[in-house]
C-alpha positions in Angstrom: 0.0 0.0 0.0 1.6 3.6 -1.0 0.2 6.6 0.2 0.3 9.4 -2.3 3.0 12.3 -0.7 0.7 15.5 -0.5 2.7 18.8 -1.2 2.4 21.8 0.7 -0.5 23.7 -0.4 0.3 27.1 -2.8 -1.0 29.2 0.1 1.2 28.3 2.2 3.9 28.3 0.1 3.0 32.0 -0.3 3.1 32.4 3.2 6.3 30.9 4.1 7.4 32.8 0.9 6.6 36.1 2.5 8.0 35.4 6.0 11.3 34.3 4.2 11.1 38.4 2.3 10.4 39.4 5.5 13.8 38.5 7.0 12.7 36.9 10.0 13.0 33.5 10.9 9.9 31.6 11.2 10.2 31.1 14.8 9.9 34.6 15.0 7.2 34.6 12.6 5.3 32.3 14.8 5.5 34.2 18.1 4.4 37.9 16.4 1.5 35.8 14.7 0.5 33.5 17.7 0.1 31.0 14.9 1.4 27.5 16.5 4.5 26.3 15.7 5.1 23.9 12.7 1.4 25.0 11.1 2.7 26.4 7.7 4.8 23.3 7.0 2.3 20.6 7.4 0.6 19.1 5.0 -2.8 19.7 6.1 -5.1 22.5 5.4 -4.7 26.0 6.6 -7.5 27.2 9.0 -9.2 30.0 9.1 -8.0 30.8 12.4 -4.3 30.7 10.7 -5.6 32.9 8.1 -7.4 35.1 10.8 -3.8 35.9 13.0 -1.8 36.2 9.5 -3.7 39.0 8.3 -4.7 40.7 12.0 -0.6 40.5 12.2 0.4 41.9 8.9 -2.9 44.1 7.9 -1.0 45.2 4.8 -0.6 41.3 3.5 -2.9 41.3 0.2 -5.3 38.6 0.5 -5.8 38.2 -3.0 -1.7 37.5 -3.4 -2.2 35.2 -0.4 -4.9 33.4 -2.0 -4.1 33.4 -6.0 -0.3 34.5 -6.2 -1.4 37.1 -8.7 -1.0 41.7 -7.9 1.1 42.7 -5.3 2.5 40.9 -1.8 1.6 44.5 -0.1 -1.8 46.6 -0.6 0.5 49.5 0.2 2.5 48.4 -3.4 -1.0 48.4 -5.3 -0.5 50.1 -8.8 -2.7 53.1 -9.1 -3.7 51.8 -12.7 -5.5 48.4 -11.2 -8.7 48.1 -11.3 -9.5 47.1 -7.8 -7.8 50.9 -7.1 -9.6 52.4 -10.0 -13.1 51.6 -8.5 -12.2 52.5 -5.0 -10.7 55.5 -6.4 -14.1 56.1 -8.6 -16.5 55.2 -5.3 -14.1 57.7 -3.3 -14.4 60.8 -5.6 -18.5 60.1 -5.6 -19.1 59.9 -1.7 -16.6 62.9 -1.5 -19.1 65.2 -4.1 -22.0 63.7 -2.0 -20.5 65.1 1.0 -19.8 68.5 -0.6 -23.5 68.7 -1.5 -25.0 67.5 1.5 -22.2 70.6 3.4 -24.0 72.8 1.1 -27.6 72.3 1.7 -26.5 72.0 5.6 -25.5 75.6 5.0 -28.0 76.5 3.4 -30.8 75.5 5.8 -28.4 76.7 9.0 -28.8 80.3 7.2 -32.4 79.8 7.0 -32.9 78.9 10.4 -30.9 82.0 11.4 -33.6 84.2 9.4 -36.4 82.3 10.6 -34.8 82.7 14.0 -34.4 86.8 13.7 -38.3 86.9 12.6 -39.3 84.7 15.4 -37.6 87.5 17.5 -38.8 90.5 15.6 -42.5 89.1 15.7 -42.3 89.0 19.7 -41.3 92.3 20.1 -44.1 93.2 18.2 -46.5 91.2 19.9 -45.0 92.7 23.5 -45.4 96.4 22.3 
């Protein structure tokens, strides 16, 4: 009876990948992460736990990289010209003019308060005299 040999999967060999960059050994690696020992060289699975600690340790760590191998180990090295940056650019720049309008009619209705206010006040002295 042979038992097939089962490789390490490719997200793990993403991870270790990206703890070697890092220049830390993986001891180290394991501490900062509270990942247990030994977990990124078995053959098993990855948990999401594991996943969970990578990513709450290195918030910068693109999950899609992690996941797929393909864009950039970092968020912070995302191209400008990607898409994914392109559409939160795109939502950005809307929210932002949605703001600006919403400052404008605030304005606007704080000055007519102020107006109403002054008649409210005019109309009392009158009503007093």
């Amino acid at each position: 009876m042979s038992q097939e040999i089962q490789n390490i999967s490719p997200i793990k060999q993403r991870i270790l990948q990206f703890i070697a960059e890092l220049g830390r050994s993986k001891r180290e690696f394991y501490s900062l992460t509270g990942i247990s020992r030994g977990t990124l060289e078995s053959k098993t699975g990855i948990t999401e736990d594991t996943l969970t600690k990578l990513f709450t340790a290195f918030p910068d760590l693109s999950p899609i990289w992690v996941f797929t191998g393909k864009g950039e180990k970092l968020q912070s090295q995302q191209n400008e010209t990607s898409p994914l940056f392109t559409v939160n650019k795109n939502i950005e720049d809307k929210l932002l003019n949605i703001i600006a309008q919403k400052d404008s009619e605030i304005k606007a209705l704080a000055e007519e308060i102020g107006k109403l206010k002054q008649e409210i006040i005019q109309l009392k002295e009158l009503l007093l005299k």
